[in-house]
C-alpha positions as CSV (number, residue, x, y, z in Angstrom):
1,X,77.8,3.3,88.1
2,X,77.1,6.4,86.0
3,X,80.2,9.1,85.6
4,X,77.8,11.9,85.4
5,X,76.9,11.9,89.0
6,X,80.4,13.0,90.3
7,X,81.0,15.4,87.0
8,X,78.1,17.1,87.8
9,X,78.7,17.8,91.6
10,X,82.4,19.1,90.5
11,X,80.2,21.4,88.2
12,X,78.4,22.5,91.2
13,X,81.4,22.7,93.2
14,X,83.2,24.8,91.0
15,X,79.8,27.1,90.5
16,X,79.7,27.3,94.1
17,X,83.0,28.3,94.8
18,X,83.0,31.1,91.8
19,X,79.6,32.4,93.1
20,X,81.5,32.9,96.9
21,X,84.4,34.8,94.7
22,X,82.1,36.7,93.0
23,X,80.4,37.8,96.2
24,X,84.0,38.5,98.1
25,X,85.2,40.4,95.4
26,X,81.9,42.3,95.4
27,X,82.1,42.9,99.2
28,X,85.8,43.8,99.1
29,X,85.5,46.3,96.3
30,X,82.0,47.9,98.4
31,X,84.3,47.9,101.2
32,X,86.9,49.8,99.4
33,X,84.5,52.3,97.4
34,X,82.6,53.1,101.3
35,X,86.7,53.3,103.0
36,X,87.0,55.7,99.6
37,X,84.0,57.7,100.3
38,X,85.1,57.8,104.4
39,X,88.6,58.7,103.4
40,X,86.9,61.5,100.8
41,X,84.7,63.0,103.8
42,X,87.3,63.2,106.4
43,X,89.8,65.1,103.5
44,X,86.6,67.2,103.1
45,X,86.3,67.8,106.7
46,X,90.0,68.5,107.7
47,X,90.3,71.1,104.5
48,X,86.9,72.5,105.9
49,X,88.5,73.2,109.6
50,X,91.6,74.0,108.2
51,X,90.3,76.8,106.6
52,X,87.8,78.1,109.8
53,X,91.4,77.7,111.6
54,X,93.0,80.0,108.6
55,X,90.2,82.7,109.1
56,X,91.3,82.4,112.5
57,X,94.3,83.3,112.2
58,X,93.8,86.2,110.0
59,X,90.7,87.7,112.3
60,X,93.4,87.5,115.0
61,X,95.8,89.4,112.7
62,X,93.6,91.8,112.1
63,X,92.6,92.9,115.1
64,X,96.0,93.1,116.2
65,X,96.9,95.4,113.4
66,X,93.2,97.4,113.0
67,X,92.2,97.8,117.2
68,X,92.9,101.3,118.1
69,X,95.7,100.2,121.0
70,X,97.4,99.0,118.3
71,X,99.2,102.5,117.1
72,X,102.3,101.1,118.4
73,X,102.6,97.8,116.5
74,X,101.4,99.7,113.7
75,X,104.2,102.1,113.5
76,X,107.3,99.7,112.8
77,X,106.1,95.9,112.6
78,X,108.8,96.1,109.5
79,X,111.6,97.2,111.5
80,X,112.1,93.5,113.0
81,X,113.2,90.1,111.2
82,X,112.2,90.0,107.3
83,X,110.9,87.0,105.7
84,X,110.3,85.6,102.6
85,X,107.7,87.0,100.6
86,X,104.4,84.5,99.7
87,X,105.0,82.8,96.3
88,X,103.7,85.5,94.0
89,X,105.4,88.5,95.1
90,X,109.1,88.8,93.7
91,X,111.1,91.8,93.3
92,X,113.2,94.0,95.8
93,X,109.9,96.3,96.0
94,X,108.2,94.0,98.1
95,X,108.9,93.8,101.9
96,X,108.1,90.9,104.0
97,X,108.0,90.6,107.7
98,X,106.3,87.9,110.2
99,X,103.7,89.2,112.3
100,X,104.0,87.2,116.0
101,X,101.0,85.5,116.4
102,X,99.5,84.2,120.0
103,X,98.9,80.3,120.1
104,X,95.7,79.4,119.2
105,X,93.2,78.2,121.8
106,X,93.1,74.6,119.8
107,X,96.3,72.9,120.1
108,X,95.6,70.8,117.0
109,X,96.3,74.0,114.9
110,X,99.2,76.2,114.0
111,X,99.1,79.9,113.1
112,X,101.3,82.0,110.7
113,X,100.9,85.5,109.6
114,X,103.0,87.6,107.0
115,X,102.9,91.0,106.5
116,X,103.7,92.0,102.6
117,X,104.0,95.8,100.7
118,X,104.9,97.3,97.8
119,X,107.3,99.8,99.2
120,X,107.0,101.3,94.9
121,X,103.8,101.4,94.3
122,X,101.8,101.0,98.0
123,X,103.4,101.0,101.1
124,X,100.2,101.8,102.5
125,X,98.4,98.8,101.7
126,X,99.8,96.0,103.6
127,X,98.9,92.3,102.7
128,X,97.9,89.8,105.5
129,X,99.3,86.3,104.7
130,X,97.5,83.8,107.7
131,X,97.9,80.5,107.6
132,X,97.1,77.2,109.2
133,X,98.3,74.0,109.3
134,X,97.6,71.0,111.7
135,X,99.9,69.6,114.6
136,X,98.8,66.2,114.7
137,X,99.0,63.0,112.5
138,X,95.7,61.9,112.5
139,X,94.6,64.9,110.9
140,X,97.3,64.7,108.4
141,X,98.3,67.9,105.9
142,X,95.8,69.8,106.1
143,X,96.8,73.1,105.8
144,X,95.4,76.2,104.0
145,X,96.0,80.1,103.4
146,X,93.7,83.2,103.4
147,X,94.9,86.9,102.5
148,X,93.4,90.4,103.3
149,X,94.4,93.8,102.5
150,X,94.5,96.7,104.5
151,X,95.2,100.2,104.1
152,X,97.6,102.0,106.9
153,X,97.7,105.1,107.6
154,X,101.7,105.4,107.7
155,X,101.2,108.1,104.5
156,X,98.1,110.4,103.8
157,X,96.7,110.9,100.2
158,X,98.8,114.0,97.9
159,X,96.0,116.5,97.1
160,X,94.1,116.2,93.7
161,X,94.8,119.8,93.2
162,X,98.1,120.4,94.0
163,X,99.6,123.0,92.4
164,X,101.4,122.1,88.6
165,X,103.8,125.0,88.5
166,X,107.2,124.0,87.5
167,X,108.5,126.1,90.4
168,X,106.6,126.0,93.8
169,X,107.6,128.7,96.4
170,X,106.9,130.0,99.9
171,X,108.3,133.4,99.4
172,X,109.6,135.6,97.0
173,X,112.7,135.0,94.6
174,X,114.9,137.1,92.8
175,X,118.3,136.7,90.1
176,X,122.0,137.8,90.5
177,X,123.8,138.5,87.8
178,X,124.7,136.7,85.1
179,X,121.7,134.3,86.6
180,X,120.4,131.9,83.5
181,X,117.4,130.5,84.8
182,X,114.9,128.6,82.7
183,X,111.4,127.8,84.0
184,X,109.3,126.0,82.0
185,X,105.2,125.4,82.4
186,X,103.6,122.4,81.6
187,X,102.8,122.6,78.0
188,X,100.8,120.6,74.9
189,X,103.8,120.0,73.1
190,X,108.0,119.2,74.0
191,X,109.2,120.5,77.0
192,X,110.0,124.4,77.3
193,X,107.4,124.9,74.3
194,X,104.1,124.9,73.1
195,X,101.0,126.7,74.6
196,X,101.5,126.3,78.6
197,X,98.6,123.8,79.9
198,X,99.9,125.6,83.4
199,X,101.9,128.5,85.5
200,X,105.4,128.2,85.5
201,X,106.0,129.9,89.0
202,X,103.3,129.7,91.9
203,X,104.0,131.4,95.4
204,X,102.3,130.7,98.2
205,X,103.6,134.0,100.3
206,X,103.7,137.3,98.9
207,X,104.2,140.4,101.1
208,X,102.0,142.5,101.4
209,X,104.1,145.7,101.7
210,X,101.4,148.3,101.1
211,X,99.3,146.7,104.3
212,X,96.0,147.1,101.9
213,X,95.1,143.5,102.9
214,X,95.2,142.4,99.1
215,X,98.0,141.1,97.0
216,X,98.1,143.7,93.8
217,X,99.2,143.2,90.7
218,X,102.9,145.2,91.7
219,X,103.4,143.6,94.6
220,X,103.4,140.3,92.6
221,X,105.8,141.7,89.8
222,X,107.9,142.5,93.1
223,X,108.1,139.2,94.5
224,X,108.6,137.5,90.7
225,X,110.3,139.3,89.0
226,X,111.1,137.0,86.3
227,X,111.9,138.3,82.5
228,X,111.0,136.7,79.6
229,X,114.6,134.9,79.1
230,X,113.5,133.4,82.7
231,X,110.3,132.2,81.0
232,X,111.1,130.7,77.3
233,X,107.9,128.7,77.0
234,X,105.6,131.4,78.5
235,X,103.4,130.6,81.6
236,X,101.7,132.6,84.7
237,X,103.7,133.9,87.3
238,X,100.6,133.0,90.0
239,X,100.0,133.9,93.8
240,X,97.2,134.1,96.6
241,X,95.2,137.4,95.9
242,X,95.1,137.6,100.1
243,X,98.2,138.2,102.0
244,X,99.4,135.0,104.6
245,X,101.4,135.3,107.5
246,X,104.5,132.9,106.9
247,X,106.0,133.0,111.1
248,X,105.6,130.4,112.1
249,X,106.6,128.9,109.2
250,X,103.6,127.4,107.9
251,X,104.8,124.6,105.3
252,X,102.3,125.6,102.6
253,X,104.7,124.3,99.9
254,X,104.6,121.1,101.3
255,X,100.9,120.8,102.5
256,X,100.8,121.9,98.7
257,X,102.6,118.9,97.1
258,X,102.4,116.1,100.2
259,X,99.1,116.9,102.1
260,X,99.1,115.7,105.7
261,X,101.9,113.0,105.0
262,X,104.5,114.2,107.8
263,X,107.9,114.1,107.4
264,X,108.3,111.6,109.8
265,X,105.9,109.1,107.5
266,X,107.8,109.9,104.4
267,X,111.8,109.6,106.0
268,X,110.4,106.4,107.2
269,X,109.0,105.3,103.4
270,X,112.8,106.5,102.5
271,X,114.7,104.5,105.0
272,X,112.4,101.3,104.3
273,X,113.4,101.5,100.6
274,X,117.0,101.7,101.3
275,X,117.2,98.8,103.9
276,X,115.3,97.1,101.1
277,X,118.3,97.5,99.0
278,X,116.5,99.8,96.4
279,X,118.9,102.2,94.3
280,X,119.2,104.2,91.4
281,X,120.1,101.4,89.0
282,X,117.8,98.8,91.0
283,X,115.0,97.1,89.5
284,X,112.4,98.6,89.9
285,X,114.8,101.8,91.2
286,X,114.5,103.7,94.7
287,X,111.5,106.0,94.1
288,X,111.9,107.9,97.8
289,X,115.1,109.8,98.6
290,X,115.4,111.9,102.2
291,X,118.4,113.8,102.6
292,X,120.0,114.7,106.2
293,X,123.2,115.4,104.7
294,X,124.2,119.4,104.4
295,X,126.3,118.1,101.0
296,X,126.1,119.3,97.6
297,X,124.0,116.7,95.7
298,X,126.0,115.0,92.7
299,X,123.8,112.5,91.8
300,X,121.4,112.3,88.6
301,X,118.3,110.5,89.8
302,X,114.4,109.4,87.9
303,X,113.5,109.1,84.3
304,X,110.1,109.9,82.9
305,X,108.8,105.9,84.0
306,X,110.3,106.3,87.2
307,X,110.2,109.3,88.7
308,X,111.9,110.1,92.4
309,X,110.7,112.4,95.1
310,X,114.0,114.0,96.3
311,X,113.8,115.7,100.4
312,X,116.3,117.9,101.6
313,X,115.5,118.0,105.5
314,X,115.3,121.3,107.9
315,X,118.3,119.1,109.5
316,X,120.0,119.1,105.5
317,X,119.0,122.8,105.3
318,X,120.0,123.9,108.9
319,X,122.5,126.5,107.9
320,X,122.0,126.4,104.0
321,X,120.1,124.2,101.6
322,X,122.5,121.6,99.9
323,X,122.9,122.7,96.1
324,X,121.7,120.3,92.8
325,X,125.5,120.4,91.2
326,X,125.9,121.3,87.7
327,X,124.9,118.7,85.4
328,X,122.9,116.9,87.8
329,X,119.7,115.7,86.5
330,X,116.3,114.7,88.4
331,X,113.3,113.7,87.0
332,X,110.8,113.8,89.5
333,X,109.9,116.6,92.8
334,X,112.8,118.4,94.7
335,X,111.8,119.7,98.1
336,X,114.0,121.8,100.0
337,X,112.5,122.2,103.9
338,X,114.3,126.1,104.1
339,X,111.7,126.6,107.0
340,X,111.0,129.8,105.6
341,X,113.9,131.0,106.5
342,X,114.8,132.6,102.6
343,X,118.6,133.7,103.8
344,X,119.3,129.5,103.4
345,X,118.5,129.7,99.9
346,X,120.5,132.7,98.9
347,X,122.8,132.1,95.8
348,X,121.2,128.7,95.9
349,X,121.8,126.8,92.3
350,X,120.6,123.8,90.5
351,X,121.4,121.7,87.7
352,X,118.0,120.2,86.0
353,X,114.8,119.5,87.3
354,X,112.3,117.9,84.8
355,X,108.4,118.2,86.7
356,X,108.7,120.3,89.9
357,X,111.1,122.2,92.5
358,X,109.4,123.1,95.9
359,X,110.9,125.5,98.2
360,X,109.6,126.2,101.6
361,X,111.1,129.4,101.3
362,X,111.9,132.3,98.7
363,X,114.9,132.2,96.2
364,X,116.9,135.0,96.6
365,X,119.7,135.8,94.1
366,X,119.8,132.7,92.0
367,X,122.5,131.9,90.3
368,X,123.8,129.1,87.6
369,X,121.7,128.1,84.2
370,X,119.4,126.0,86.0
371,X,116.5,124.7,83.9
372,X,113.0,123.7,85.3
373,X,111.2,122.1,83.4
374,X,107.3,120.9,84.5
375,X,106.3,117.4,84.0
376,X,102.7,116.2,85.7
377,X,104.4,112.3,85.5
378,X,106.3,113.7,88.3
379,X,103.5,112.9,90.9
380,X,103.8,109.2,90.3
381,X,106.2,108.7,92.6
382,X,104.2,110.2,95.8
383,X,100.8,110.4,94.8
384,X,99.4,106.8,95.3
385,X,96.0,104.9,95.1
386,X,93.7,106.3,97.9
387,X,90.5,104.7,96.6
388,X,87.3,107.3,96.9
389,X,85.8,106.8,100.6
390,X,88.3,106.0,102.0
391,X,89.3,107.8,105.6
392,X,93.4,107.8,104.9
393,X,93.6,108.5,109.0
394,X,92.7,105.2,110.5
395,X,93.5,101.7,109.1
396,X,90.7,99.5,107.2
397,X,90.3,96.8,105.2
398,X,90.6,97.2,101.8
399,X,86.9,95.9,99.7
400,X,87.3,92.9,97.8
401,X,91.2,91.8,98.6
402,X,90.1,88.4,100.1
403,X,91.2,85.5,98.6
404,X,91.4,82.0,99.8
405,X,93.4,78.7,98.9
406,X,96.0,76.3,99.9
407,X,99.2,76.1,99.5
């Protein structure tokens, strides 16, 4: 008997058997690419819900922040429990707080909102933080994040026009003695000279002692009489032309400089920078300082990058206005709140203001070498970002801060 016979079916056996690997190995590798594609979909699918559930959340957050029975929430949600800031936002200016959320009506989601601000450059424009992420294995890690800004109205915008005098005033002021006062205007060239881009003394109350209904010429020489020692750069000694009625004290100096922000808005800016642990030597330093104390002040705040806004309070100036001690320097706005009461700010002296000393109230019988010196950088540290059309008086979303990812 032939040997090719048998050598020829092992041929065929072996051909057979390769063709049934070749075919399991096909089938097992279509299996895997169509588990692949599955596995690809359902990723797909979970991200997709996961980020419906993250709009959720931050439409819920929203509302609870932009409804109008939401005042009360809106007034202090950063007086609770801080958090940590979102990855992105380092530095002692930003402050952090969780926003309690209600449970979402699917159980198969989780909701988390945090509230973020620059407390430097815009504590008015808080950032939503909403997350969600899934409570249940079989719909593994899916999580994702959306953010939306807002503006708040817990401050109102400083006016375009405010007035660039190096001294602001309510009233009239006058020097003792021996008085070596320095006001300087805004000018083209180094401080205290050049040709003044601006008055260097405005008052927003002159008396009108002749009862003629007009502010004259005399009666303002009256209420500033300042000499040209008092003015080494120059600069307009400038007034209403119409007589106002100061009583009751109608805080035209601050209206001036702050707008509609209240004192209640801007103690609480000052009181959220210094829980935040801003200072003087901080980085970035404190930019809001509101002063209750009746003390002296000692301290030299601001430089011309970082500029202060410095408040003494009616409650600072309740029997007289705390003094700027010799030497002391501030860069930046003083604001005394004298409530128009000019017998609080009698003998008053200063060290050195560089951009702007408000007084809500006269100066009578000034005393010390004070210098004031104008500087428009001053502004910086109150006057932030109100974006044309917006209405500062009820909270909005602010156009094109959406963004969306994951974590």
């Amino acid at each position: 008997m032939s040997t090719a016979a048998p050598q020829r079916g092992a041929a065929t056996l072996l051909l057979v058997l390769g063709l049934v690997l070749l075919a399991t190995l096909a089938s097992a590798y279509s299996s895997r690419a169509v588990l692949a594609d599955l596995l690809a979909s359902q990723s797909l699918a979970r991200a997709a819900q996961a980020r419906l559930a993250a709009q959720a959340a931050l439409a819920t957050a929203e509302s609870m922040l932009l409804r109008p029975e939401s005042s009360t929430l809106r007034q202090s949600p950063f007086d609770g429990p801080t958090s940590t800031c979102p990855a992105g936002l380092q530095g002692l200016q930003w402050q952090c707080s969780p926003l309690p959320m209600p449970a979402p009506t699917d159980s198969v989601w989780r909701w988390q909102a945090t509230l973020a601000r620059d407390l430097i450059e815009s504590p008015h424009v808080w950032q939503i933080h909403a997350s969600a992420s899934s409570t249940t294995a079989g719909l593994g890690q899916a999580q994702a994040t959306v953010r939306q800004s807002v503006f708040m109205p817990v401050l109102a915008p400083a006016p375009a026009d405010s007035h660039v005098a190096a001294l602001v005033l309510n009233g009239c002021a006058s020097m003792a003695p021996g008085s070596q006062w320095q006001i300087c205007p805004a000018s083209n060239a180094a401080a205290c000279s050049g040709n003044a881009t601006g008055p260097a003394v405005y008052t927003h109350h002159v008396p009108d002692t002749d009862q003629s209904g007009n502010i004259s010429a005399s009666e303002r020489t009256a209420c500033l009489p300042f000499t040209p020692a008092n003015l080494p750069a120059g600069g307009a000694l400038d007034s209403p032309t119409t007589p106002s009625n100061r009583s009751p004290c109608n805080s035209a100096a601050w209206r001036s400089v702050l707008g509609n922000t209240t004192p209640e808005q801007l103690r609480a800016w000052s009181q959220a920078q210094e829980r935040q642990g801003l200072h003087s030597l901080s980085q970035p330093p404190r930019s809001i300082y509101w002063v209750d104390s009746p003390a002296d002040w000692i301290q030299s705040l601001g430089n011309a990058t970082h500029p202060v806004l410095l408040v003494f309070s009616s409650l600072a100036c309740a029997v007289h206005c705390p003094r700027l001690a010799a030497g002391t320097s501030v860069w930046g706005t003083v604001y005394l709140d004298a409530g128009c009461d000019d017998e609080k700010m009698r003998g008053w002296q200063a060290g050195r203001v560089q951009g702007q000393l408000v007084v809500e109230a006269g100066l009578p019988q000034l005393m010390g070498s004070a210098q004031v010196w104008a500087a428009s950088q001053a502004r910086q540290a109150y006057a932030l970002r109100w974006p044309e059309g917006v209405d500062a008086s009820r909270p909005q979303r602010v156009p094109g801060s959406r963004f969306e990812g994951t974590p």
